[in-house]
N, C-alpha and C positions, 0 to 999 in steps of 0.2 A: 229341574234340580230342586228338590228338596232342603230348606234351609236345616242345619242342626237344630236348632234352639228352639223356634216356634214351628217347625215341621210344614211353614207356607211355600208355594211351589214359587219357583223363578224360574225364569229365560236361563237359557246356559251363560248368558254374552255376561249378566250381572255382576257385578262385585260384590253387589252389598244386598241384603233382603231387603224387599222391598217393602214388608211386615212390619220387619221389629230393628232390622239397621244393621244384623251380623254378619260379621264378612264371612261370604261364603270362598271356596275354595272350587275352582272350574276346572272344569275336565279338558285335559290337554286336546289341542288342535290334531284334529288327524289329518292324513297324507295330503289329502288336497287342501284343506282347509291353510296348512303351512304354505304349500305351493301359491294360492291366492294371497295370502302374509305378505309374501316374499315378492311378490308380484308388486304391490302397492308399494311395498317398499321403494323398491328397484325405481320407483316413478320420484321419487326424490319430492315428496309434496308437502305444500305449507298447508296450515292447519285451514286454511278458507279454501284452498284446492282440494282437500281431503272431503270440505262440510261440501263444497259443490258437488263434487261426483255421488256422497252420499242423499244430496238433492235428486239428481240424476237418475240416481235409482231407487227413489223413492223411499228412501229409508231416511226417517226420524232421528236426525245427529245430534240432539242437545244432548244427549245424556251420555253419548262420545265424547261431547264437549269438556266434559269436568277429566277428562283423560289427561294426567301429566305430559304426555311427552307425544311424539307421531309415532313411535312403535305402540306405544298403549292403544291410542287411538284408532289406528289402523287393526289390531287384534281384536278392539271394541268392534268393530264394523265388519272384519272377518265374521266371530263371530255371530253377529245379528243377521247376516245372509245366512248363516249354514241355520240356522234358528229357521228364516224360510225355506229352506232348501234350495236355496239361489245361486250355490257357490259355485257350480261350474257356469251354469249361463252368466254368471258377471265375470267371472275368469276369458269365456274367450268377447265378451264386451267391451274390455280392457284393450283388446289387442286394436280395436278402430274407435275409442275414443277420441274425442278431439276437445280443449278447452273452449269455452265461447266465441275468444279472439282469432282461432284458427277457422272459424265458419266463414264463406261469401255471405254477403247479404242476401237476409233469409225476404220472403215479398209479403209476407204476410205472418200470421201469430198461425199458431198451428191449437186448434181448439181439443184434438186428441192428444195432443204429445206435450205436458206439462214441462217438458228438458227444453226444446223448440219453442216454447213458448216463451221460457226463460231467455235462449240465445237471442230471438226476436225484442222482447225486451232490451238487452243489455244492450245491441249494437241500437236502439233508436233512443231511450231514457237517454238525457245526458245530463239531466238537472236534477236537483234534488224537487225543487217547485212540480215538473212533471211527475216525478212519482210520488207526490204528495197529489196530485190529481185524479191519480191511479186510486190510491191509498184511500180517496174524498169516493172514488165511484164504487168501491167494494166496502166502504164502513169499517176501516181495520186500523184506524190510529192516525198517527201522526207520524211521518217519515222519519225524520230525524231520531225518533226513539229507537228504530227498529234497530236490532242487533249488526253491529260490522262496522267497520272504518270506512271502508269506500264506497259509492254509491251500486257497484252490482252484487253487491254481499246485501243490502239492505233492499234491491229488487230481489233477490234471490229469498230474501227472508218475507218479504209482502205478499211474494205471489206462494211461499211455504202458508203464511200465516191467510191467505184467503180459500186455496185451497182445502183447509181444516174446517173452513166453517163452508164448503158448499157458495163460495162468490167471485168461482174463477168466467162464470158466464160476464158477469159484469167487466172483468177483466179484460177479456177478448173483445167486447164492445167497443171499449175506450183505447184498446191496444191499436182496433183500426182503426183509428182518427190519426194513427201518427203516421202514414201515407196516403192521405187522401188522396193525391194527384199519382200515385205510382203510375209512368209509364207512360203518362202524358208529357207532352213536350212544348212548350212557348213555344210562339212564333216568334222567327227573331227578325229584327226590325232591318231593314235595308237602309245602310247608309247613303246617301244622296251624294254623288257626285258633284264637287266645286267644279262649278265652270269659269273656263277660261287657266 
């Protein structure tokens, strides 16, 4: 898409030129791209449900972020799939989704799957102190700064923000320290019988 004013190209998803700041005018959603809309819709999501899934699928949500409302937002993110040509594989992706909470306990961090790696996170991180530890073995800040109010919005933004710089290996290091003993079982002690 072509700005008017300074003739600099943009993504279709844009609002604004990225150039010179003119609001551009975006070419209406076609058939399936509305169907995917409507899809997300339908899932009734709060603006950290919408940033996780767009986590998920590996799309870049700050600049959804500045979106007034979840219709906006959600059309931000339409768009930016149809931009990769992604909008039918995430349409029937939608259909087996599942939030973090609705996973069993995953046994280990998954070094291939950045979404799994997340879910493994969230069900073991329970502190901020731990993903400040996280945070100390990748070189990416100070926990408490990261973006979000509760603490799986601010894993979910450490392991965004270490992946950009290439230090999700470090990641996975430190992620298997948080079951060392998986699997292994104490012995448990035999009580002694009172006599008499």
């Amino acid at each position: 898409m072509k700005c008017p004013n300074c003739g600099g190209s943009n993504p279709d998803y844009r609002r604004v030129c990225g150039y010179c700041g003119t609001f551009l005018e975006r070419p209406p959603l076609d058939a399936e791209q509305e169907k995917l809309r409507d899809q997300f819709l339908s899932m009734s999501l709060g603006v950290e449900d919408l940033f996780t899934i767009a986590f998920s699928l590996g799309i870049d949500w700050h600049e959804a972020r500045e979106e007034p409302d979840e219709a906006s937002r959600v059309e931000m993110l339409v768009r930016m799939l149809a931009d990769q040509g992604r909008v039918n594989e995430v349409a029937h992706y939608l259909n087996d989704f599942k939030f973090p909470q609705n996973y069993a306990p995953l046994p280990h961090p998954y070094s291939d799957n950045l979404w799994l790696t997340y879910v493994f996170a969230y069900q073991n991180i329970t502190k901020l102190s731990q993903l400040q530890e996280m945070c100390d073995q990748a070189g990416i800040g100070e926990a408490h700064s990261l973006p979000g109010e509760a603490l799986p919005h601010k894993i979910r933004e450490a392991l965004h923000v270490a992946q950009r710089h290439n230090k999700m290996t470090y990641i996975h290091e430190w992620l298997q320290t948080l079951k060392p003993e998986q699997g292994l079982q104490r012995p448990r002690r035999r009580r002694r019988r009172q006599s008499g």
